[in-house]
Structures are given as C-alpha cells and as structure tokens.
C-alpha positions in Angstrom: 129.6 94.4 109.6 129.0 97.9 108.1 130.4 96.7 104.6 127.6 93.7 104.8 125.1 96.3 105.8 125.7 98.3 103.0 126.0 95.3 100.5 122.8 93.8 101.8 120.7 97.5 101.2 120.6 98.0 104.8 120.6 101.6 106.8 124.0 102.6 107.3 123.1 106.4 108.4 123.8 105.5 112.3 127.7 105.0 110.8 128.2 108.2 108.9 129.0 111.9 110.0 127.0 113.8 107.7 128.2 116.9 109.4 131.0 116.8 107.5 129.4 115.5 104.3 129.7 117.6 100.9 128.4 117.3 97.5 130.2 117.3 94.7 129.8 119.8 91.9 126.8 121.5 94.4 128.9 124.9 94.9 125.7 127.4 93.9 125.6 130.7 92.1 122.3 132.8 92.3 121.5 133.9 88.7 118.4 136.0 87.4 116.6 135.4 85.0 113.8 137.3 83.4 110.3 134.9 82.2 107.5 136.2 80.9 104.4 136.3 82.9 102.9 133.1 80.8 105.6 130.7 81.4 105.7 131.4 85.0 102.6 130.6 85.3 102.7 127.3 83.4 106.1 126.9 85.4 104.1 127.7 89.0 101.3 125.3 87.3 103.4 122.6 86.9 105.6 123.1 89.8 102.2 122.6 92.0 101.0 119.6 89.9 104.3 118.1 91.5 104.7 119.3 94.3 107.9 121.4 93.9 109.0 124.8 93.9 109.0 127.2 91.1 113.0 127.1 91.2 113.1 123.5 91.8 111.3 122.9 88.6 113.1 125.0 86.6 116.4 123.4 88.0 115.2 119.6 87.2 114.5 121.0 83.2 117.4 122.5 83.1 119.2 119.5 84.4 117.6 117.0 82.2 117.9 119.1 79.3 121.4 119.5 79.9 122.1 115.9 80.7 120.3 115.3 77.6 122.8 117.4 75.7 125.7 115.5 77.0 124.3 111.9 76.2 124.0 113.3 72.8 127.6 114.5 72.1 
C-alpha cells in the first residue's frame, strides 16, 4: 500500500520518521567571506527580488556554479 502510494505520487509523509531523517553531504562549515559594499548590495537586491536570504543566494550561485563546473569536466 505505501509502495503504490509512492509510485502513484501520493503523500507518504504520515509513513516516515523524519526525526531521524539526515541529508546527505549537508554537514555545514561557517566560512567568512569579505564582499565589497556593491555586490552586497546587488546580492541583498537580488536576494529580495526572490525572496531569499542574502546567504541563501549566495549559496544557490555557488551551487550552480559549481554544478556547472562538474558537468563540464
């Protein structure tokens, strides 16, 4: 029954403990970095166009860049 739940696209959340739930590669390091006062404000700009944090979007750049990177290797 859960398998054919899960198959069909159906909400399964009522049949996991996400307690207990980790994600992979997520272990985080704080870092600092040092921006000039113009890109933070584009970055802040941008990161209000979305809807997202400052750090957010400078975490979703970085990721695509770097996804980006590896497609290209």
């Amino acid at each position: 029954m859960k398998a054919k739940k899960f198959d069909d696209g159906q909400d399964i959340l009522e049949f996991l403990d996400l307690s207990r739930a980790k994600r992979v590669s997520q272990e985080q390091k704080r870092v600092n970095v040092d921006f000039p006062i113009w890109m933070i404000d584009s970055l802040d700009r941008e990161a209000k166009r979305l809807g997202v944090t400052r750090q957010s979007i400078i975490k979703i750049w970085l990721a695509e860049h770097l996804e980006q990177l590896a497609a290209n290797r």
